[in-house]
N, C-alpha and C positions, 0 to 999 in steps of 0.2 A: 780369665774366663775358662770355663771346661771347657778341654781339648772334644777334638770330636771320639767318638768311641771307635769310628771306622779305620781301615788302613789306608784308605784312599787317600789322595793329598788334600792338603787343607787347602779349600778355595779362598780366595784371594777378595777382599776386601774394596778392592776398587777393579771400576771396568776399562777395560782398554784403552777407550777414549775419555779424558777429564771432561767432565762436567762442563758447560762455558758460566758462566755467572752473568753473561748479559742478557739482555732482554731480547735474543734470537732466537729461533727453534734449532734445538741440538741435533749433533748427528746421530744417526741409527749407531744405537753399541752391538758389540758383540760380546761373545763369552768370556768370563774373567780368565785370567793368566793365571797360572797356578802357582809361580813364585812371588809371594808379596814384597813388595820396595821396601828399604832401608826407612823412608818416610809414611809407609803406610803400615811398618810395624806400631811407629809413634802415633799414631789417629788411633790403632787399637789400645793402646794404653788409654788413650783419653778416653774411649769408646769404655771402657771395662770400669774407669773411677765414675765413670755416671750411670750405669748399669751392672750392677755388680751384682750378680749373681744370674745375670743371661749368657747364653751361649749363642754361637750365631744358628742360624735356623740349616735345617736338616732338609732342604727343599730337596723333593724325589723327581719336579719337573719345572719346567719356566712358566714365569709367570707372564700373564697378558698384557699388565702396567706398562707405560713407557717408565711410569717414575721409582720402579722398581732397583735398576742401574744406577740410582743415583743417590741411591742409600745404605744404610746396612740394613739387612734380613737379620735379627735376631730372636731368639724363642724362648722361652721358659716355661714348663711344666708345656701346658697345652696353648698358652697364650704363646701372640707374636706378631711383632713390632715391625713396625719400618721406620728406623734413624736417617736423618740427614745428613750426607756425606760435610757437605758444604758450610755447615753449620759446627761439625767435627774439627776439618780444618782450620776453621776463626777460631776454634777453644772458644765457642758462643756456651757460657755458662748454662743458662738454658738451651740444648738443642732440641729443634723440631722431632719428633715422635710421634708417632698414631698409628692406630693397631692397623692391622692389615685387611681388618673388613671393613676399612675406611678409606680407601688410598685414594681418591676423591682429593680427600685433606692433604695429601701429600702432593697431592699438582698446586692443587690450591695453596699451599706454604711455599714451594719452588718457585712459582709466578710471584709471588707476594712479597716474600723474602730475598730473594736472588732472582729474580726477573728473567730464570728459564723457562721457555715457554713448550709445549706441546710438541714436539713431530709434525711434519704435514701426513694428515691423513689418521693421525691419533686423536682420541676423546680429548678434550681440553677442558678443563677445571670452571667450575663455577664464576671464578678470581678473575680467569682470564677472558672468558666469556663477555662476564658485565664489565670487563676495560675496555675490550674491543666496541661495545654498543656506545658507553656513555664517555670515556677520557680519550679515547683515542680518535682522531678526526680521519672523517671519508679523504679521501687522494682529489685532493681541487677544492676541497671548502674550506671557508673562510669565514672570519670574524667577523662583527659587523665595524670593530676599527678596520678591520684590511678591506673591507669591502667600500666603506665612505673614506677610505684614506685620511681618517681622523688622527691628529696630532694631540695624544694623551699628555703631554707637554701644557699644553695649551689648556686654561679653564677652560673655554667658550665651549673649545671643539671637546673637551671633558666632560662639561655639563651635556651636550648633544649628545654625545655616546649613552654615559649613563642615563639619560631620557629615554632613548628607542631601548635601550636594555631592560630598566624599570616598565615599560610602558606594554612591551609584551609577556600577557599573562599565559605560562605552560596550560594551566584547567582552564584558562575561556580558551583558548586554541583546542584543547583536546573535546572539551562540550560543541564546539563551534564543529567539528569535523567528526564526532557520532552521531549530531542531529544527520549532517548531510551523509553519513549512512544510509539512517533507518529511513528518514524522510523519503530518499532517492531509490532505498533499495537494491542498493549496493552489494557487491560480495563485499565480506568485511575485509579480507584478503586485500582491496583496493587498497586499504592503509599502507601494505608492504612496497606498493609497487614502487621502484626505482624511479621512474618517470615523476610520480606524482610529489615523490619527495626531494625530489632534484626541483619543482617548483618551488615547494616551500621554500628551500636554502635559496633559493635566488629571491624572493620574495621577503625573506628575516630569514638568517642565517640560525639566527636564534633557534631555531625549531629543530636543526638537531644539536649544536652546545648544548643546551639544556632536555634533550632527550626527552623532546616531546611526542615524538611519532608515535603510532602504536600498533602494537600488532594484534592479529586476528583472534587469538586467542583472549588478550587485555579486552579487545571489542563485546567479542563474545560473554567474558564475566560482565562488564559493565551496562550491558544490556540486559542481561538479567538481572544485576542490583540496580538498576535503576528503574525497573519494572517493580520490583517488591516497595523502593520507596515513596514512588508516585503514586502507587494504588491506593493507599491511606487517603493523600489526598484527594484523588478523584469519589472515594468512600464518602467524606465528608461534602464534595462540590455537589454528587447526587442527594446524598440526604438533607442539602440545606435548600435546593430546588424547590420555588413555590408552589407548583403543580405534582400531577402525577407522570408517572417515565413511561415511553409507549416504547415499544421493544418490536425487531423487524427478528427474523433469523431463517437462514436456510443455509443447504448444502453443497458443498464444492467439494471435488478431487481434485491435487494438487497432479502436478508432471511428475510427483516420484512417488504417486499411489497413497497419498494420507487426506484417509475421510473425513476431512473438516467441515466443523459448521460456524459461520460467520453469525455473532450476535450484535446487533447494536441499537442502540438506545438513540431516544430524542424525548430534550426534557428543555425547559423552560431557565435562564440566568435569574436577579434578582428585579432587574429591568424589562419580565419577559420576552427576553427576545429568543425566539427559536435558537436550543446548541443541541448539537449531536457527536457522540461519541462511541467509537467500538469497544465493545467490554468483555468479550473472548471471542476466540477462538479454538475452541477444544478439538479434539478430536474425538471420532467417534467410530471407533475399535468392530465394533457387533453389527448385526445387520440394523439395517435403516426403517426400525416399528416405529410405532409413536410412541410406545412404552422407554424405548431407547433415549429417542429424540428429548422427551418432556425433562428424562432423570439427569440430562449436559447442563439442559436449559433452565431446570432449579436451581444446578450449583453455579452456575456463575450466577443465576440470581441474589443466591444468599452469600456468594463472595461477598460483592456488593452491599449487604444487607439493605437492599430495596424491597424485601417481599411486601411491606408494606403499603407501598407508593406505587406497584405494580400498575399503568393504565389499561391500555390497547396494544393489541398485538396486528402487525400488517404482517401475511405471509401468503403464500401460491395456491393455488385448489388442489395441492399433491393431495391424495386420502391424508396420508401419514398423520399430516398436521393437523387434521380433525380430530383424531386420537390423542395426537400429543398436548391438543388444548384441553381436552376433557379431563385428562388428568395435571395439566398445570393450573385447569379453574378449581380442579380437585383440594390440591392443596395450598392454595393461595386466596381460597374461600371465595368464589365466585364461580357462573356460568361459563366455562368455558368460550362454546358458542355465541354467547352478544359478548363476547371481546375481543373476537379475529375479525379480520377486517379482510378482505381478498385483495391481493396483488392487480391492480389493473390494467399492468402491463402486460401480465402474463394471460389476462382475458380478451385482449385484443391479440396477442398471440395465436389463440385457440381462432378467432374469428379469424383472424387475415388467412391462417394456413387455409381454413374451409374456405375465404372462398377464391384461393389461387389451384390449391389441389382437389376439393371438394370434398366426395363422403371420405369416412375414416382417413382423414387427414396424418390424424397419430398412427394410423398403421401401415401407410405409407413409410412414414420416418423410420420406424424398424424396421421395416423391412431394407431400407436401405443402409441401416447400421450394419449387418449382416455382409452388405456387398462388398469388393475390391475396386476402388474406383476406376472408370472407364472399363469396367468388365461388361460382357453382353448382356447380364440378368441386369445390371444398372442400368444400361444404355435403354432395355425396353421398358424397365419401372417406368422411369422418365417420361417414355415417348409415348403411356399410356397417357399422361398429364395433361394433354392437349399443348397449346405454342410455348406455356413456360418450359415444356419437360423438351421438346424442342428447343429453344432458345440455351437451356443448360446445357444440352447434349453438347450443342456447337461451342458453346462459352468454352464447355471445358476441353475440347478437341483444339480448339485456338490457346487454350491456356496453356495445356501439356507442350505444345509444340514450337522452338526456336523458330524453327524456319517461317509460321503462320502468323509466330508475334511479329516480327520482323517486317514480313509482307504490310500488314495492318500497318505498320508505323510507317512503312514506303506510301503506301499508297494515302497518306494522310499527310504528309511531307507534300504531296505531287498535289492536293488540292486546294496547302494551302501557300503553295508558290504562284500556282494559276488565279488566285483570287488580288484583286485590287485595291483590298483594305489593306491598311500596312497592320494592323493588328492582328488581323487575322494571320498574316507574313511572318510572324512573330511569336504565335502558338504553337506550343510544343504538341506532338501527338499524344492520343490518350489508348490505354491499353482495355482489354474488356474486365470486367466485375466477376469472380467468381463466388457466388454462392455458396452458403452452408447448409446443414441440414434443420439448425436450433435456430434460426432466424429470420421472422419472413423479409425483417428490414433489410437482409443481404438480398432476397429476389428482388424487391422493389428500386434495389441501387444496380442490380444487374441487369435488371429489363430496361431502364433510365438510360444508364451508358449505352448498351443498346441501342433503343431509338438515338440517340446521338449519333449511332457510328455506323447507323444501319446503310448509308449508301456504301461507304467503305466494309462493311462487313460481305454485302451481297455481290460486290465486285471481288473480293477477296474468295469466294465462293468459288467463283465463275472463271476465275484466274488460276485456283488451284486444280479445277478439275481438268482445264486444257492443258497445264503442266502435266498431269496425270497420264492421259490419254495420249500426251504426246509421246513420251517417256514407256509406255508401253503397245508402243502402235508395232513395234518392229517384233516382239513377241509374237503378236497374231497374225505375224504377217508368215512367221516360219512355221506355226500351229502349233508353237507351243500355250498352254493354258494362260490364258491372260490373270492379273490379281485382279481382286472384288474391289471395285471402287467406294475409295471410302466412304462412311456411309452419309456425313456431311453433305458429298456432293451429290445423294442421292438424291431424287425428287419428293420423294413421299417422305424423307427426312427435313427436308427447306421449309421455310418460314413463308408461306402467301402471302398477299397483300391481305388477304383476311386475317391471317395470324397477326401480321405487325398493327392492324387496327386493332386485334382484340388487347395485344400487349400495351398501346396507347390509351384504350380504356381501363387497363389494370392499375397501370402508371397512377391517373389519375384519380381513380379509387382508393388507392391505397397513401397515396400522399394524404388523403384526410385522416388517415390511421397516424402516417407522419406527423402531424404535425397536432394531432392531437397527443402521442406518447412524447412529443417531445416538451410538453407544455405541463405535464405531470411525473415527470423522472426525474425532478428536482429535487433537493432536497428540502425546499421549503426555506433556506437561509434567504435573509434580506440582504442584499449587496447589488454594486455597479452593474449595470447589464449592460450592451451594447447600444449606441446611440446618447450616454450617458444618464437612463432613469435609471433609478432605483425601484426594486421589485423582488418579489419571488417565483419562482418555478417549482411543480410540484408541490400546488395546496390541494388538501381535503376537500375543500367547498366545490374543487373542476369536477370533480368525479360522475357523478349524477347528470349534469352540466354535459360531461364526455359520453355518455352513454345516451343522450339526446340526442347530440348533435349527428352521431356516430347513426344512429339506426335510422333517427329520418335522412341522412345523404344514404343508405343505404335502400331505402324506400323509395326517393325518388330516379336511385339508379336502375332498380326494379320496373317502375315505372315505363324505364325507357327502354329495355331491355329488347322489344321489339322493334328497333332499330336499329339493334347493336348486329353483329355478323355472328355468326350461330347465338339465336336468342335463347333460346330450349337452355342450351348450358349455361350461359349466365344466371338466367333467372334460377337456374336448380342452387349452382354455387352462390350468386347474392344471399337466395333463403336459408342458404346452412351459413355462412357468416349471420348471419341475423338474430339467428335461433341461436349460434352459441355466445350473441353479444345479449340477448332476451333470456337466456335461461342465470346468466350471471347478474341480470338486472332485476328480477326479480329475489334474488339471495338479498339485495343489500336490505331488507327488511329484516334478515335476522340480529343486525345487527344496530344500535343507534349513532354510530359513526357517521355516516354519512346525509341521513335526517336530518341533524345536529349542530354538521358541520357546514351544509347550505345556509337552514334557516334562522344560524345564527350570525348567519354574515349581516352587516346592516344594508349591504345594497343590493340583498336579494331576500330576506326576510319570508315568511310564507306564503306573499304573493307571489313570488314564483312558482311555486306548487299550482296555487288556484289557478294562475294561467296557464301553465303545461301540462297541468293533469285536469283543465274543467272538464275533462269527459271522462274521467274518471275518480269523483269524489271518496270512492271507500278509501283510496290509494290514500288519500292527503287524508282521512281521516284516522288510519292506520297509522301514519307517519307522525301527524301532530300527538296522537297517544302514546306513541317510543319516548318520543323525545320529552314528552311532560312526565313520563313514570322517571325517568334518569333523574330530573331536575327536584323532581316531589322528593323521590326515596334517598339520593344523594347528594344532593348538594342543598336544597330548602334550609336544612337545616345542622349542615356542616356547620363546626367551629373553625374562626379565624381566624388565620395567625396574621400576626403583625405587620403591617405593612409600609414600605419607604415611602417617606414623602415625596425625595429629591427622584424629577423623573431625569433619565440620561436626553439630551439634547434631539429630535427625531431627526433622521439622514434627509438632507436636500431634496427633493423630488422633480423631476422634471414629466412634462408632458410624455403617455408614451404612442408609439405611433406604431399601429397592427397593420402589418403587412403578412400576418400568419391568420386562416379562413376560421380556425375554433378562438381564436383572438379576437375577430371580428366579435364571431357570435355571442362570446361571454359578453363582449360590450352591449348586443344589442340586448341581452334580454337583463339587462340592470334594472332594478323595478324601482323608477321615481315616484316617489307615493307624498304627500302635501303634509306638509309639516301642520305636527297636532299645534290647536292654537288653546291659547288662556296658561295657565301654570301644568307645566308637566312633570313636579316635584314630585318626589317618593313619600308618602304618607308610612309614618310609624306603622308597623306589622302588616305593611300591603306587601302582598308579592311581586316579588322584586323581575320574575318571570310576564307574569300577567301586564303589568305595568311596560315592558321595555315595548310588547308586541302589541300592544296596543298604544302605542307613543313613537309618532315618527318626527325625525327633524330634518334640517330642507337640504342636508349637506350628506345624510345617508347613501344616497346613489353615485354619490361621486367619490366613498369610501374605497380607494385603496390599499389601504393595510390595515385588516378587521382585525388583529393583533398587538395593533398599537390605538385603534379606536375601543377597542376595550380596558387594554392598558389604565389608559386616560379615563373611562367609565368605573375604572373599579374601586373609587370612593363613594359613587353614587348607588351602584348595584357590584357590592363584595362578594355576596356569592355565584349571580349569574355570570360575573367577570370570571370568576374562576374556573365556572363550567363551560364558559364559549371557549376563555384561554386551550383549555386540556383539551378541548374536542377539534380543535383549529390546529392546533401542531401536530396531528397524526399523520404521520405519510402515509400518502395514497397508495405506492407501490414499495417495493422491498428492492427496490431499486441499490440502496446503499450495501446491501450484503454484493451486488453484483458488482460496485465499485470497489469494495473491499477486496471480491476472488481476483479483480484484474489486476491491483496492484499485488496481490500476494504470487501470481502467474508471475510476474516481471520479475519477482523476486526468486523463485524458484524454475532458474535459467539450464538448460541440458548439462552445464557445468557444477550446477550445485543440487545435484542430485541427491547429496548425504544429507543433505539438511534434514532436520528431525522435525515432526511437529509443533512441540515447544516451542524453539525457535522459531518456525515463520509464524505462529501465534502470536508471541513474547513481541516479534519489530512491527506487526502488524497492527499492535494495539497501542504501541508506543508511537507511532509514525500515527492513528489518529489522535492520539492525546496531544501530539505537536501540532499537529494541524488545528485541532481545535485549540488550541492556546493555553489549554490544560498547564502543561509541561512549561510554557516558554515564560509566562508569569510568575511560575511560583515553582520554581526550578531549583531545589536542593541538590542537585548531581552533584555538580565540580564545586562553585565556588557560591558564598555566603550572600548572602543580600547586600553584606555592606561593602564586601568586595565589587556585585555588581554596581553599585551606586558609584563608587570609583575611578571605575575601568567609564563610566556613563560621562563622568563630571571633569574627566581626563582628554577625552575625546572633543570633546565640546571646548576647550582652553582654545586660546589664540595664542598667537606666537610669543608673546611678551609674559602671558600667564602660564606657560608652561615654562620659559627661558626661568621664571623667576621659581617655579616649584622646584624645577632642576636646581637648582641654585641650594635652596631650604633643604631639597635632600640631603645635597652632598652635605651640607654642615652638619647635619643631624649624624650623617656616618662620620664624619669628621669627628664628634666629638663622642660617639660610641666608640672608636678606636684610643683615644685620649682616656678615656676611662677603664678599655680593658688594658691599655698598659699601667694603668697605674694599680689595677689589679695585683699585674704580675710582680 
């Protein structure tokens, strides 16, 4: 080799400390020695007949590598090497080499080749990385022979082993534990935890021998490809839908500030039975027009490629969305306006606030968006409110305060020792209800507990302010300024017996709003309910129904209003709840959703109309004209598609029993009307409309599920089966987009504040495609269909059909080993 040019001494080819060759982490080296050994003249001879024509390298400063020391540095022209010492030494014909902007490769050959391993506190090699994850075992785990103490000697206990070996699948394990990610809405991060995966090894060892865990990052890609894979199919499950797809969507901000809008669809299987599925979640960057809105709400249309199939839209009375339909009926080639449907949640909303807080109920809530809670411009918002703005003040002067919760739960311990029921001996205290500003159903759960705890609240009152008074009796007594008594125990701040009567008639008011919203925020799915019937919650046909039932209890509250303790105010508040349940009641005429969706139920048909609107005929005559132009102009004379014979089996039903007041009333106004007599056959080219509403039969009013009694009709009448179906699965409120923000809230936790929109998009729409059964049928992720038929037909074996699979196995490896040796 060229000597060096310099006079310096020739640096020395090996470092102070040898190398070890075991699979240990070596010691830190120092600087080489500058006289070379008698034996490391001989390494450079071997170094110079494999490299002939390098010289060693001209380093002007030390390099970062640990694996730098453990090689030769040699250079030529402007290239330069790093040789393996180790490799030198054996005279390994081929030695390890790799240029120096790769030295990576050189950790990676040292762990590989000679089993040195990294420095503590040094980079470590690719090599050594994935030994440590996947061959090298955690400190305490064990096999599943060390763990059943099985004797591999032994067939029997052989066959056992390779059974639980064979038997767990790494991808159903890894699918089995991304669904319960996205499903649960987990940080992905859960996958790492120590804890979690110290169950699996104790549960199958198996799960890390074969380095099935996975981490945050593998979570993260395989959520995303399994979003791109699924979507095809869910493309095809909508397009092959026998109806049209009605679409809900509105807006949420998450907890790390991303303007989402929740979109979701409800569309009909082949069995029409109601399914519903979320189909984006975009974000939406620009301010919140409808021009905005409309241009999200195309493209996940035409993701999809549903423009076609496009039905009814359910959404809120924001403006926005008046704009944003006019131009999605724009390009989607229809009216806008007769295809929104108003939120009816969100219209009892409007009513309950009027008539808790009264006029400009919305400009009350701003104004208290604005405040600091428990500030004094709050405190007198409130206490313009009459007894609820009272009843808050104190709710949340008791909520803020340890010491007042505490009292509350003594003095509810104290009454219910002194009582003589042992049940009552046994109840745990209850704390008060705090109110928000977005829901009246938080006042009405906070005025509720209230009346419950009202003797303990008003004891608790009266208890604090003689602690008060007492605690500052010795201030007044030396002159100095006493403090202002808080304002709780003020007098003109307390609850009267007139306040806690009007709160009792609020109570009771507003529960019919209860339990009418709760009878429509369904989503329309047919399943088990409580008590064991089958049903749904949340149909199209309550709506009109709710808006009945709603303004006459509202009428005959009216009514009594001079009875009530300040009359003047009630009656003012009832009539603004009235007016804003009356001015949303007359909109639904813009639309034929709900016309459509009564009077094609069979146990309420348009004799419902004629009895609840006899006094007013234009109404029903307006309504029957909606709903015959839909039928005339679209559906009369729509084409067919093909339809399954085989109907799917209908779910068991049991009696059900109403114990809920708008339950009641749908019962009572079921209109049993006398079944047509003589033949009530469809005559070639009669219509098929005319004919159904003029033909009744005796089992109409006892129709339960107008969804599957059309079902069954739609060989006899094909196409009005098809327009009761589509107009019968619209949801009445947009309910689902508000199920979607809460589970998407769970998921973007104060901890997971990076999350990016995509991703809570991406698990949000995969977590409903699992839900809906989308994903879990027809599941390409991890493993093949014929894999799942296996792991299905595996499970299912008995002890003697598995002993004996075990068996078949092993032979089968038995004699694949017998053949690759005769290979060799």
């Amino acid at each position: 080799m060229t000597p060096h040019p310099t006079p310096s001494p020739t640096p020395s080819l090996t470092p102070s400390l040898t190398p070890s060759l075991t699979p240990s982490t070596p010691t830190p080296l120092s600087r080489p020695t500058d006289t070379p050994s008698e034996d490391e003249e001989e390494h450079e001879v071997t170094l110079r007949h494999h490299f002939r024509g390098w010289a060693l390298s001209e380093r002007s400063r030390e390099t970062g590598s640990w694996a730098w020391p453990f090689g030769y540095d040699i250079q030529k022209d402007e290239q330069r090497r790093w040789v393996c010492r180790a490799c030198i030494r054996k005279k390994d014909p081929c030695p390890g080499n790799f240029d120096s902007d790769g030295i990576q490769n050189a950790c990676n050959h040292l762990f590989t080749e000679h089993g040195i391993r990294a420095p503590f506190s040094k980079t470590r090699g690719t090599a050594e990385k994935k030994a440590d994850s996947i061959s090298v075992k955690a400190t305490g785990q064990r096999s599943i022979v060390e763990v059943m103490k099985l004797d591999l000697h032994n067939p029997r206990e052989q066959a056992i082993a390779n059974t639980f070996i064979k038997r767990f699948d790494r991808d159903h394990f890894q699918r089995l534990l991304m669904n319960w990610i996205v499903a649960r809405n987990h940080s992905f991060s859960i996958a790492e935890e120590n804890e979690l995966r110290e169950i699996f090894d104790y549960l199958n060892p198996s799960v890390s021998v074969r380095d099935a865990n996975l981490t945050h990052t593998t979570i993260k890609d395989k959520v995303a490809s399994a979003f791109k894979q699924h979507k095809q199919k869910v493309v095809e499950v909508l397009r092959e839908a026998p109806g049209v797809i009605h679409i809900s969507f509105d807006g949420w901000r998450s907890g790390n500030r991303h303007a989402l809008y929740g979109v979701c669809c409800f569309f009909r299987d082949v069995n029409n039975k109601p399914c519903k599925a979320t189909i984006g979640v975009p974000e939406l960057s620009a301010s919140h027009t409808g021009t905005n809105i409309a241009a999200e709400i195309l493209d996940v249309i035409e993701a999809y490629q549903i423009q076609d199939k496009i039905g009814y839209f359910t959404l809120d009375n924001a403006e926005n969305n008046d704009t944003a339909m006019e131009i999605i009926g724009g390009e989607l080639g229809f009216v806008g306006k007769a295809r929104r449907g108003r939120c009816f949640g969100h219209t009892l909303n409007l009513s309950a606030k009027s008539i808790l807080f009264g006029h400009k109920a919305d400009a009350f809530e701003r104004q208290l968006s604005g405040q600091e809670p428990l500030s004094e411009a709050e405190h007198l918002l409130w206490q313009k409110r009459g007894p609820v703005g009272k009843l808050h003040n104190i709710v949340v002067f008791i909520h803020r305060s340890d010491k007042l919760t505490n009292l509350l739960r003594e003095l509810q311990r104290t009454a219910f020792d002194q009582s003589l029921n042992t049940k009552v001996k046994t109840m745990k205290p209850l704390d008060v209800i705090l109110d928000n500003d977005t829901r009246w159903l938080s006042q009405l759960y906070m005025i509720r507990r209230a009346l419950q705890l009202r003797d303990c609240i008003e004891l608790l009152i009266a208890r604090y302010r003689v602690e008060f008074e007492q605690q500052h009796k010795t201030k007044r007594c030396t002159g100095k300024k006493s403090a202002r008594l808080p304002y709780i125990c003020e007098p003109e701040h307390q609850l009267s017996d007139k306040d806690w009567e009007v709160l009792e008639i609020f109570s009771q008011l507003l529960g019919y709003y209860e339990c009418t919203i709760k009878m429509l925020e369904g989503d329309g799915q047919i399943r088990k309910r409580k008590r064991g019937w089958m049903g749904s919650y949340g149909n199209i046909w309550d709506v009109i129904q709710g808006f009945e039932f709603l303004l006459d209890k509202l009428e005959s509250y009216k009514a009594m209003a001079e009875h009530f303790p300040d009359p003047e105010h009630f009656r003012i508040n009832i009539n603004l709840g009235w007016q804003k349940l009356d001015k949303y009641y007359q909109l639904l005429s813009e639309t034929p959703i709900y016309y459509a969706g009564l009077a094609l139920h069979p146990a309420y048909r348009w004799k419902w109309f004629d009895r609840k609107w006899a006094g007013n005929p234009e109404w029903i005559r307006q309504a029957k004209r909606i709903v015959h132009d839909v039928w005339h102009y679209e559906y009369r004379e729509t084409s067919l598609p093909r339809m399954a014979v085989n109907d799917a089996k209908p779910a068991p039903k049991r009696r059900k029993t109403y114990s809920n007041p708008f339950q009641e009333y749908l019962e009572e106004n079921r209109c049993a009307a006398p079944a047509t007599e003589g033949d009530d056959s469809l005559e070639p080219f009669e219509d098929e409309y005319q004919h159904w509403i003029s033909n009744h039969e005796s089992g109409d009013a006892q129709v339960r599920d107008p969804l599957d009694y059309w079902h069954q009709k739609r060989f006899k009448y094909p196409r009005l089966s098809r327009m009761a179906l589509d107009f019968l699965t619209i949801p009445p409120m947009s309910a689902e987009c508000e199920r979607l923000f809460s589970a998407a809230g769970r998921m973007v936790t104060p901890l997971r504040r990076r999350l990016d929109a995509q991703v809570i998009g991406t698990c949000q729409v995969l977590r409903s495609w699992l839900r809906a059964g989308i994903i879990r049928d027809l599941d390409p992720f991890f493993v093949s269909a014929a894999e799942e038929q296996d792991n299905l037909k595996m499970a299912h074996m008995t002890d003697v059909e598995l002993q004996e699979w075990a068996t078949a196995w092993l032979e089968n490896v038995a004699e694949c080993h017998q053949e690759e040796s005769g290979w060799e």
